[in-house]
VEXDREN-2710 file (C-alpha; in Angstrom, 1 decimal):
% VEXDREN-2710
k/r/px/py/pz
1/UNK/124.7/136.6/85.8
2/UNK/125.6/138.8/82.8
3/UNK/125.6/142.5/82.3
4/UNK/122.2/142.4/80.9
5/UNK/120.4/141.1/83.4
6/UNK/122.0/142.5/86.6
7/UNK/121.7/146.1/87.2
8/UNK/124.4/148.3/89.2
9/UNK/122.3/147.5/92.5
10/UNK/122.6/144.1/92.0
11/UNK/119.0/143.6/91.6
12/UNK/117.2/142.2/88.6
13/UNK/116.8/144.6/85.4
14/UNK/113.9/145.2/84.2
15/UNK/114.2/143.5/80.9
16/UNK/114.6/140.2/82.8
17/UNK/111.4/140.6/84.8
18/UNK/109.9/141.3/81.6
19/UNK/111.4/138.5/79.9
20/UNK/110.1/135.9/82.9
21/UNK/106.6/138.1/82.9
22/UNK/106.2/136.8/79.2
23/UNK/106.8/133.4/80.2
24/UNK/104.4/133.9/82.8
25/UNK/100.9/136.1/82.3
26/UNK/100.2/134.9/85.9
27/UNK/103.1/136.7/87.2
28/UNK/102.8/139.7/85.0
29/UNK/99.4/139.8/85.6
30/UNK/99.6/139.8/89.3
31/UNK/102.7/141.8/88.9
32/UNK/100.7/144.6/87.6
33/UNK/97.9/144.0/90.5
34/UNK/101.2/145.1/93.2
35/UNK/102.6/147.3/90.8
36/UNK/99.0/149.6/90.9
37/UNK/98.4/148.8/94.5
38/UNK/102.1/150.7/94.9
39/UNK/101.4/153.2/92.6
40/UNK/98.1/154.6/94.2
41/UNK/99.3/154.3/98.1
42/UNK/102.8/156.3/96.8
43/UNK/100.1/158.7/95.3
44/UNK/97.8/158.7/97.9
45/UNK/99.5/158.9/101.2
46/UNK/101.0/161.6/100.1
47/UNK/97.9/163.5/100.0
48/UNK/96.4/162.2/103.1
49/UNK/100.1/163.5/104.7
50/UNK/99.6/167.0/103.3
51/UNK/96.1/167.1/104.2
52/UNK/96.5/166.5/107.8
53/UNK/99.6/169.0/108.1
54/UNK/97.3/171.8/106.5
55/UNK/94.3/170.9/108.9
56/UNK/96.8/171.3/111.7
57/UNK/98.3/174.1/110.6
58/UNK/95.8/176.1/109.8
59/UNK/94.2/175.2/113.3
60/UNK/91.1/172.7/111.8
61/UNK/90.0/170.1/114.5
62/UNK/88.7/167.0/112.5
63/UNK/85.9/165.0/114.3
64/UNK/86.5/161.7/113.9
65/UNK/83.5/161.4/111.3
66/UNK/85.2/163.9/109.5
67/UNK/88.3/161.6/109.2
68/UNK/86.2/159.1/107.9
69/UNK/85.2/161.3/105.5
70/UNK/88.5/162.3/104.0
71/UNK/89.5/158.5/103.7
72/UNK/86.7/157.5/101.7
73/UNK/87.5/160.5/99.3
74/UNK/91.0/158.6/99.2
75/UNK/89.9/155.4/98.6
76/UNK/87.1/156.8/95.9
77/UNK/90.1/157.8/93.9
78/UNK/91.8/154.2/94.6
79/UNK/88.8/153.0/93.3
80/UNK/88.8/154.9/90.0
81/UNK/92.5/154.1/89.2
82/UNK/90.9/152.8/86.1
83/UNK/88.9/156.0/85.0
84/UNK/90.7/156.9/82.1
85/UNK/90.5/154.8/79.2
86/UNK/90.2/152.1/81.6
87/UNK/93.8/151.7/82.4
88/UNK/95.4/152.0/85.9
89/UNK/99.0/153.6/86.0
90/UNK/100.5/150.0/86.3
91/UNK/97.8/148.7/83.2
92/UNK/99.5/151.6/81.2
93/UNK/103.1/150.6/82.0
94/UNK/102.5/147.2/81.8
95/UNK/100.2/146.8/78.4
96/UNK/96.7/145.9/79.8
97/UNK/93.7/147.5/79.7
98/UNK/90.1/146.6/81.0
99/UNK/87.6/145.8/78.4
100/UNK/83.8/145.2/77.8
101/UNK/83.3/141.4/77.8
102/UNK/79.9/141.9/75.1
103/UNK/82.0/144.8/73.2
104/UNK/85.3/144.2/73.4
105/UNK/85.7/148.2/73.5
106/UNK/87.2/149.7/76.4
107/UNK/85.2/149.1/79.8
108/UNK/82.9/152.6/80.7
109/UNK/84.0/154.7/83.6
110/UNK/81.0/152.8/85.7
111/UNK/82.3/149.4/84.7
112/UNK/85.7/150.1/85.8
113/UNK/84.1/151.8/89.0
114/UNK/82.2/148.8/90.0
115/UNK/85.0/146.1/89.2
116/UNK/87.1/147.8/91.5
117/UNK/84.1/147.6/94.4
118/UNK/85.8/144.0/95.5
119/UNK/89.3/145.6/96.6
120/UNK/88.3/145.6/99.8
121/UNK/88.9/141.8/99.2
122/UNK/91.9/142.5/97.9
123/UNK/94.1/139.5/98.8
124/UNK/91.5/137.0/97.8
125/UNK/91.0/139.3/94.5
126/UNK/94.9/138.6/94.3
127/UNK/94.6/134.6/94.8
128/UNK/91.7/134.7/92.1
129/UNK/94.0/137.3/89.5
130/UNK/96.3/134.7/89.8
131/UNK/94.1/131.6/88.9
132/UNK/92.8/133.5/86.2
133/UNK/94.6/136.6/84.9
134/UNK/92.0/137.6/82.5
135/UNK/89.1/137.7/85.0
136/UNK/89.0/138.2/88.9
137/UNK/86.0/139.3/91.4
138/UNK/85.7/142.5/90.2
139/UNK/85.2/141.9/86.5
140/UNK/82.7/139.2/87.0
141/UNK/80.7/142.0/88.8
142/UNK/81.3/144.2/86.0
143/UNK/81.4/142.0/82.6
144/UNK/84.8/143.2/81.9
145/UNK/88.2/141.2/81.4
146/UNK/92.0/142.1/80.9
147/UNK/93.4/142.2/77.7
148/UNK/97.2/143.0/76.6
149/UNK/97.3/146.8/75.4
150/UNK/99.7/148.8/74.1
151/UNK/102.4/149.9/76.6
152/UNK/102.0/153.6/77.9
153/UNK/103.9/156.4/80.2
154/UNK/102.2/157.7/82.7
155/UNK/102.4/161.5/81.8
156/UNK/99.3/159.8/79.8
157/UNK/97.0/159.8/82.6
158/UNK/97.7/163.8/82.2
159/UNK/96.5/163.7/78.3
160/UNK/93.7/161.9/79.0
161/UNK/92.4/163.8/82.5
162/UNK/92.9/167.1/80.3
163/UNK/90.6/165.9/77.4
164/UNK/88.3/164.9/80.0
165/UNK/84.4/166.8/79.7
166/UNK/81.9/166.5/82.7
167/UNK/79.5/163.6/81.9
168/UNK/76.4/162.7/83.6
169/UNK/77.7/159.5/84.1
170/UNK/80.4/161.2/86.2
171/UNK/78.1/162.4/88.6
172/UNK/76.3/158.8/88.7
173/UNK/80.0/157.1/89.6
174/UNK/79.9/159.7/93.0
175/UNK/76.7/158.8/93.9
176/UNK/76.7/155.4/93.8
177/UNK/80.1/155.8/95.3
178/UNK/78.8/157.7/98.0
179/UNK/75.9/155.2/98.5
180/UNK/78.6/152.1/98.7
181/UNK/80.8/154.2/100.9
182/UNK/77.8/154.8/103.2
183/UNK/77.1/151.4/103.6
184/UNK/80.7/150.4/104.3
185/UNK/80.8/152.2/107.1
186/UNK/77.9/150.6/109.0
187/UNK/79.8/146.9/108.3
188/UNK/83.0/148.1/109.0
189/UNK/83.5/150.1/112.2
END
């Protein structure tokens, strides 16, 4: 191996796993699948870590449907990773965003909400990203598809959430969020 391609720890640079993700939109694409799935546990479990440690700190007892409670609030933001110009944290640092299959414009908050309703599939949403990078589960539900994008850092989530106004279709997105949450917890116990 040569210089370029090897970093100091001996594992692969990231200019040669982009170089083999451009031979391979399969690979890329279901790199960026991991890469988000990372990105939101390293983001949320944090959270759920501090939450807890408050709670017993400050001497709250939480009922077991209380728990519940605080982990669909976690997964609700694992299922809006896409909110913002429809483009996860890995979309961003990867170039993809999610788009309107009739439009072609960037997907709506409530598209990307409801593509993201089959991640509780998510290994079989991985096996289908990977037959079809453009298209899996989710954005069949939704009418939306993957397209290349211009790459992004992710301070650009902060730009974005800041230019961000309170929208009635906001408020739709929690409630049918809260309605789908609801009715996961009578199938899964």
């Amino acid at each position: 191996m040569t210089k370029n391609t090897e970093n100091n720890s001996g594992f692969f640079s990231h200019e040669m796993f982009y170089k083999f993700a451009n031979r391979s939109p399969r690979f890329h694409r279901i790199s960026a699948m991991l890469l988000d799935h990372f990105l939101m546990c390293l983001f949320i479990i944090p959270i759920a870590i501090v939450f807890t440690i408050t709670a017993e700190i400050l001497g709250f007892k939480l009922l077991d449907g209380m728990r519940f409670y605080v982990w669909i609030l976690i997964f609700f933001l694992y299922y809006n990773k896409d909110f913002f110009n429809a483009k996860s944290p890995a979309k961003r640092i990867m170039g993809y965003q999610v788009i309107n299959r009739k439009t072609g414009k960037p997907a709506t908050e409530l598209q990307c909400f409801v593509r993201n309703f089959t991640i509780v599939a998510w290994p079989i949403e991985v096996i289908v990203g990977f037959l079809n990078p453009e298209r899996r589960i989710g954005d069949f539900l939704a009418n939306t598809k993957i397209v290349l994008s211009e790459k992004e850092k992710l301070k650009t989530i902060w730009t974005d959430l800041k230019r961000t106004k309170l929208k009635l279709n906001y408020i739709g997105i929690i409630i049918i969020g809260i309605i789908y949450f609801f009715g996961l917890s009578y199938i899964i116990p």
